[in-house]
N, C-alpha and C positions, 0 to 999 in steps of 0.2 A: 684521693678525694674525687669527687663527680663531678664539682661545682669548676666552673668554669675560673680559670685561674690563669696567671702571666708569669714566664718561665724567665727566671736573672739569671744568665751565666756569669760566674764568678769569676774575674781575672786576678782575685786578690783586692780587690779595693779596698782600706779603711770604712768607706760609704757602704757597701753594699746590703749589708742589713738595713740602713733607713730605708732605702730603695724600696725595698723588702714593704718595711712597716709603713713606710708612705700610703703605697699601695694598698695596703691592708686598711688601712684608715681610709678605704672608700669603700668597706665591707666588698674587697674583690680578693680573693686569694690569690698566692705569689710565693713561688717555690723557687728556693737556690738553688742551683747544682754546679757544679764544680766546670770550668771552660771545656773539659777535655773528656765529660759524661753526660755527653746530650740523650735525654730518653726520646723515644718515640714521639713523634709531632699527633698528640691524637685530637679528635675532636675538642677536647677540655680546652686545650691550650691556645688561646684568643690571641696572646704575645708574646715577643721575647722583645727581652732587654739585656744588651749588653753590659756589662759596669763599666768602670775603671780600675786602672791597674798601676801598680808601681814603677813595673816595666815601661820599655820603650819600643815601641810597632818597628822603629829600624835596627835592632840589636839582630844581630844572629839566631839567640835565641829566644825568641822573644815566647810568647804566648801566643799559640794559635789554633782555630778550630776550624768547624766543619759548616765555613759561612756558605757556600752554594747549597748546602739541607737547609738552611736556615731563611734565606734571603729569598723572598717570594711565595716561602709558605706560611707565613703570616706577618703581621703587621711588624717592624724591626723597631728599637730603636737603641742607637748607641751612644752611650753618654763618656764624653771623655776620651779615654784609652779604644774603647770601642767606636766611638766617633771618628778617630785617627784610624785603626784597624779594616772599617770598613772605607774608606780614602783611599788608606795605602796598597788594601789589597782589590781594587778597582782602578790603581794606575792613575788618582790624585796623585799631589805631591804633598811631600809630610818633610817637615824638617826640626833640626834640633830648635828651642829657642835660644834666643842669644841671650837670654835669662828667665830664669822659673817664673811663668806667668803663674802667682798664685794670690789671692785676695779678691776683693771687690772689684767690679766692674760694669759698665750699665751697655745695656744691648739697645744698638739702635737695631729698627725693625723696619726690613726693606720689603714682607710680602706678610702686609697684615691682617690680609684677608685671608690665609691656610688656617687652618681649622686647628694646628697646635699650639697657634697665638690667637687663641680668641681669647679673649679676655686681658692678654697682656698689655700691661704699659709701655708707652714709650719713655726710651730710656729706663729700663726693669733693673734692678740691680740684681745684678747673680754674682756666684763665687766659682773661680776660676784657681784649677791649681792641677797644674800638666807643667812639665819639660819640652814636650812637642807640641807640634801645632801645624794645621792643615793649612797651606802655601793656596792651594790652586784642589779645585773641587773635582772626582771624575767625571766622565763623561753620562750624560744623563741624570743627571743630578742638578740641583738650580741651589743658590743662595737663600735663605731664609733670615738671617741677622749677623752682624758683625758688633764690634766695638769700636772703642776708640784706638786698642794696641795690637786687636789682630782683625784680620779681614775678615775668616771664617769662622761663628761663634755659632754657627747654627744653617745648616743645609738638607735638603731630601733630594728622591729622588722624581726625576719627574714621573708626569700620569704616563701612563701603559709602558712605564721600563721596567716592573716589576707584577706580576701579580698583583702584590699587597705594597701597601709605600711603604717606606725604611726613612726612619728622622736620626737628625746625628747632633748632637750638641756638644760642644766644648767647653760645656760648664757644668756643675753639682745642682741640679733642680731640686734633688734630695733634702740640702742642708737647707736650716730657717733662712741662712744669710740671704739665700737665692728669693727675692722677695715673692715673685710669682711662680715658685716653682711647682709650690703643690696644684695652681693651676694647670699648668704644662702634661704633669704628670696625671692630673686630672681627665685632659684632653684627651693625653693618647690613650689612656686603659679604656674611658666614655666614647668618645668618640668616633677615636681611631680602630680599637679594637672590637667593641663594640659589646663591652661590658654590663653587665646588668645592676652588680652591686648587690649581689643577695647572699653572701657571705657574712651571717650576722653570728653573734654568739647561742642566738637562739637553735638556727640551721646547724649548726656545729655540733651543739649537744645531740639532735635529733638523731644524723648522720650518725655522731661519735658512738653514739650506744646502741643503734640499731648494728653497727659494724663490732662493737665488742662482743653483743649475744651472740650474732653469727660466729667470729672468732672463737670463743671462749664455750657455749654453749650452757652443757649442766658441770663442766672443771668448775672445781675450787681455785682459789686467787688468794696469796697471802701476802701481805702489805704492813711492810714497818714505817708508819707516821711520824712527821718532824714536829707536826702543831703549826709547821707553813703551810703558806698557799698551795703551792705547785706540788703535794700529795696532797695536802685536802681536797682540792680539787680532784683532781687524777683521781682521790677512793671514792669518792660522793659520784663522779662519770662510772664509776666501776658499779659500785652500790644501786644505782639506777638500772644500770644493765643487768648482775645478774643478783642482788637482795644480798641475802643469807651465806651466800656460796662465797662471800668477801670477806675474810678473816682477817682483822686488822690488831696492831700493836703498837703499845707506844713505851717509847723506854727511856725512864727518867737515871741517866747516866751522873746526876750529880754538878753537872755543869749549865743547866737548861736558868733559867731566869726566877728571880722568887714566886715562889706558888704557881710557876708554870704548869709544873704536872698536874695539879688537880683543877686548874681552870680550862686545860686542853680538854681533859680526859671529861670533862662535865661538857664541855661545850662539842665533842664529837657525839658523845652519848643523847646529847638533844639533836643531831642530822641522825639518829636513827642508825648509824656506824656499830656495826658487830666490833666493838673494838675492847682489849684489854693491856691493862696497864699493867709494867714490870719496871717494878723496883729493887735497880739495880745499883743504885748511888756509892756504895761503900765497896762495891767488888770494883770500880772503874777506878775509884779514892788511893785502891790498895794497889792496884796495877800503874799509877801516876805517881805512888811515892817516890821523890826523890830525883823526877826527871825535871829537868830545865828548857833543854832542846829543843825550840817548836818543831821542829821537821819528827823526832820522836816522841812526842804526846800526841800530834796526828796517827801516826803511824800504832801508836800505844792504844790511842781512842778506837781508831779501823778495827784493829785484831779485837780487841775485847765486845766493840759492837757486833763485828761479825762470829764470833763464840757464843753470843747470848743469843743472835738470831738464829742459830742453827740450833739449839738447843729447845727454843720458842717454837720451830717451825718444825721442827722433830713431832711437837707435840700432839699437832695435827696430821690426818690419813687422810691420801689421797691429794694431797695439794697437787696441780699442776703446775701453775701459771705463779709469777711475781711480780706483783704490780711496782712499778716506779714513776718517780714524779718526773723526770726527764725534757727539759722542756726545747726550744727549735734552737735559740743560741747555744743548747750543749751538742746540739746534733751537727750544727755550722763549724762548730770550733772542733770536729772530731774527722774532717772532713780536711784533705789538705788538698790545693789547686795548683800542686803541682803533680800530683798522682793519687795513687789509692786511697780508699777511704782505711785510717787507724779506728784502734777501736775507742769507744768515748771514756771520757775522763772516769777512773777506779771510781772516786765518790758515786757517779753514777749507776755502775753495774754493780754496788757493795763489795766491790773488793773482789772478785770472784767467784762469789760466792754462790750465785747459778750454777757451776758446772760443778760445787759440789753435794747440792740438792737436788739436782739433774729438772731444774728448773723453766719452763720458756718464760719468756720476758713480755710482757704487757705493756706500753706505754703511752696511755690516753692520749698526751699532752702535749706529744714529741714533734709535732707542729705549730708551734705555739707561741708567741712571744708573752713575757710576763707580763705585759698589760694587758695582751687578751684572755692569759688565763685567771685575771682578773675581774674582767669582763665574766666569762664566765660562770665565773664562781658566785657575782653579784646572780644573776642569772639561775643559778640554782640554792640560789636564796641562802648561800653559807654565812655565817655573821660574818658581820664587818671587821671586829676584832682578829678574823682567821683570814680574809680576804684582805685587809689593808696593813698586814702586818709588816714590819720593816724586814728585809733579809736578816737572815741570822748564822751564824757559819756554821757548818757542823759537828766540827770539835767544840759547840757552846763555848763559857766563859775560860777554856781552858788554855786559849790564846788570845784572851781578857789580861790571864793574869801571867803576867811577867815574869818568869823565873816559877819554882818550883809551884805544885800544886797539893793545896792542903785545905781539908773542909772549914779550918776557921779563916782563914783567904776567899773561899768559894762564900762565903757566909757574909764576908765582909764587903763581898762588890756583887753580890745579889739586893744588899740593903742601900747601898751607894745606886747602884742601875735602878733600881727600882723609883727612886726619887726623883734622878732625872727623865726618865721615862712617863710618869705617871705626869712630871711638871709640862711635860711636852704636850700631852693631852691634852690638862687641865686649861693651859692659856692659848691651845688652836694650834698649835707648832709641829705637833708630830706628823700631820699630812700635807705638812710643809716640807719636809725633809728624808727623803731618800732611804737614808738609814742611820740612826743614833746608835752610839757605844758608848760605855764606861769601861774605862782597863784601870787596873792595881799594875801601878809600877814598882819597880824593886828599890826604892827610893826612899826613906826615910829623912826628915827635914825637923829645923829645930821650928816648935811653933809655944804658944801662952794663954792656957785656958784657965779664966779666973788670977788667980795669983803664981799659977804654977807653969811652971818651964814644961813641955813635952817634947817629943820627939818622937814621930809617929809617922804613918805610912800617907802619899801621895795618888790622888786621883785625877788620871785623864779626862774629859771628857772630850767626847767626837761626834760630828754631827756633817753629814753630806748630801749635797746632790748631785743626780745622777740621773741617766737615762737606763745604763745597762749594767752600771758595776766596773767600765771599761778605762773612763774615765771618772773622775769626779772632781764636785770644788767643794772647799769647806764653807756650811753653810754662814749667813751673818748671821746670827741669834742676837737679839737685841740685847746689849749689854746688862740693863736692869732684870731682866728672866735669869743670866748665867749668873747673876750678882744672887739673887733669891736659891737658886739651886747649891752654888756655892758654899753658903751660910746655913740649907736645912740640910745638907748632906753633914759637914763639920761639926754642925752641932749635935746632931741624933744620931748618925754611925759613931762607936766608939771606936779609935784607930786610927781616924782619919784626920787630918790637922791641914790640909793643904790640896786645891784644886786647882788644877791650871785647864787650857781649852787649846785642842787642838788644830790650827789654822795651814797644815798640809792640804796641797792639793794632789793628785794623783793622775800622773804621773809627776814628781819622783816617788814621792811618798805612794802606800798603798790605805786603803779604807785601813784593815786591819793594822794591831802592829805589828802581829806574829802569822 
């Protein structure tokens, strides 16, 4: 990227993608890389930010990098574990605490005229969660805030001891808990660094496609679409850059949602998408007969996906390039901090299946967090329908349904989803909530429709929010909606006699149930 940006070194922290997105959210870009792969200090890079880590700065082996490159060639700041790192490797004193300082806390503020507490309140509540903690400040370096249970909650260092000044806080500015935090972080990328903020979704597109032309030129690009965001987006960036030359497919496996296919395939066909639909429903039906085993219908869905795509992609001469939706959380989590980079999760690269197309890899996106590629999708005007979709997994309904897979099952919690789904819409609910599921349990229960006894199959439903998938809570849905949904599923699905509502949170529980 060109655009002037602030560099997080990664110790591991839980936090360090808000860090990340905070940042982002002042249209300032903000790049991860790993404690122990620092790139080049170039012009672009205004700041670094240290995270926090799980670790402990007095362990033997703890986490450590390359802080004299770092310290004085631009503006620092260490939050947490980096807060303590930069202390204890300046000959502060750091020591255990005599119990995990972790929760709330309110910062009195002893120099409230520096420029990383302007705006701050006195007594600010922030969220504190470290094992160590800074005793005694090094030398050159002054106080900036404490609390009420540790002395050092916030220090820099003084003017002319550094080049650039280096801020160290012992608390999460990141989390909402931290009430002023976004201003803090505000501060340093504005003020401190001396940020511009012109990192829009607008500038992104512009950048993105003029760097695909160049990339890519007069190559072909072929692209298998899910009917999400993160390839919608990703072919529409592609289709911009280079038209015609973008070969797109979409493949209706059988598992995809009622009437998915042909309302995808109508609504990519109106973005002007060189796209073709393959219907493949009954060859994936035939290859699921009889399995049970989520870990083997994933694996059953992979191979048969990847069979039809070589078969699909065959059809076309001359393809170079394979576009994917890939977005910055898969590139984070593909990335480990304590050595080399692995390579990113199979779903992402299809299984292999570049190296047996002799494929390169294209990846618009692969900076991106899902709300920005949101943002930009609004931005190139894709329907809302395809930009505000809920995530959807990619084995489809085929870890929906519980136990074996068979099209009058698929049939039957296509028309079940479909009513919860559509009830979500109808009364404002759906862009309330994260992501909605219906699953077919393997469950049969005694129920009484009219005068007769049944016994008949059991519907889940699930409903969450989320920021990234990482976490989640089950959403409240107002009891009279679940009560309405409950009653037109039972009564217009035949089959179904029984709904219950899934009130897991995650972790223990996961979104899906397979």
């Amino acid at each position: 990227m060109e655009n002037e940006r602030i560099l997080i070194l990664d110790f591991g922290s839980q936090y360090t993608q808000l860090i990340a997105r905070r940042i982002r959210e002042l249209n300032v870009y903000s790049e991860i890389v790993p404690f122990n792969k620092i790139p080049e200090i170039d012009e672009g890079i205004k700041g670094i930010i240290l995270s926090g880590s799980p670790f402990s700065v007095l362990e033997e082996n703890t986490l450590r990098t390359d802080l004299d490159r770092l310290i004085g060639a631009r503006p620092v700041l260490g939050v947490c574990y980096g807060a303590q790192y930069i202390a204890h490797h300046y000959h502060g004193k750091v020591a255990r605490s005599e119990k995990r300082e972790y929760g709330k806390a309110e910062l009195s503020i002893i120099h409230k005229k520096d420029v990383f507490l302007k705006g701050v309140q006195e007594n600010s509540q922030v969220w504190m969660s470290h094992g160590d903690t800074i005793m005694e400040i090094p030398d050159n370096f002054e106080l900036l805030a404490g609390t009420s249970s540790i002395p050092v909650a916030a220090y820099r260092s003084k003017e002319q001891a550094f080049e650039h000044p280096v801020y160290c806080i012992q608390f999460h500015p990141e989390v909402t808990h931290s009430l002023d935090g976004k201003t803090m972080i505000r501060n340093f990328v504005q003020n401190i660094c001396g940020c511009s903020g012109n990192w829009t979704p607008e500038a992104f597109i512009q950048q993105t496609v003029k760097e695909l032309r160049q990339k890519i030129g007069n190559d072909k690009v072929l692209m298998a679409l899910s009917g999400g965001v993160d390839s919608s987006v990703g072919a529409m960036l592609l289709h911009e850059a280079i038209g015609e030359n973008l070969y797109c497919f979409f493949i209706d496996n059988g598992l995809l949602r009622k009437n998915e296919f042909e309302e995808v395939l109508d609504s990519y066909k109106g973005m002007g998408l060189n796209i073709k639909g393959v219907d493949v429903k009954h060859r994936f039906w035939n290859e699921l007969d009889g399995i049970s085993d989520p870990e083997k219908k994933r694996k059953t869905i992979g191979r048969v996906f990847i069979e039809v795509f070589e078969e699909e992609g065959n059809k076309f001469e001359n393809i170079k390039w394979l576009g994917q939706g890939t977005i910055y959380p898969d590139v984070i989590e593909s990335v480990s901090v304590h050595g080399p980079s692995v390579t990113i999760k199979s779903h992402h690269n299809v299984g292999g299946l570049p190296d047996k197309l002799a494929l390169k890899i294209v990846e618009p996106l692969r900076m991106l967090f899902k709300d920005e590629v949101r943002n930009v999708g609004r931005s190139l005007n894709i329907p809302e329908t395809i930009v505000g979709r809920h995530p959807f997994p990619g084995p489809g309904l085929a870890i929906r349904i519980l136990g074996n897979i068979t099209p009058e099952k698929v049939s039957l919690l296509q028309e079940a989803d479909a009513i919860f789904i559509n009830k979500l819409k109808s009364h404002g609910l759906y862009d309330e909530v994260w992501q909605a599921a219906t699953i077919l349990l393997p469950v049969q229960s005694v129920g009484v429709m009219g005068d007769e006894r049944t016994y008949e199959n059991t519907i889940a439903l699930r409903a969450v929010n989320s920021v990234d998938g990482m976490t989640a809570e089950w959403s409240r849905l107002p009891h009279d909606f679940l009560a309405e949904v409950s009653s037109e599923i039972i009564n217009q699905v035949k089959g179904i006699n029984r709904v219950v509502y899934d009130i897991s949170t995650k972790p223990p529980a996961t979104i899906e149930w397979e």
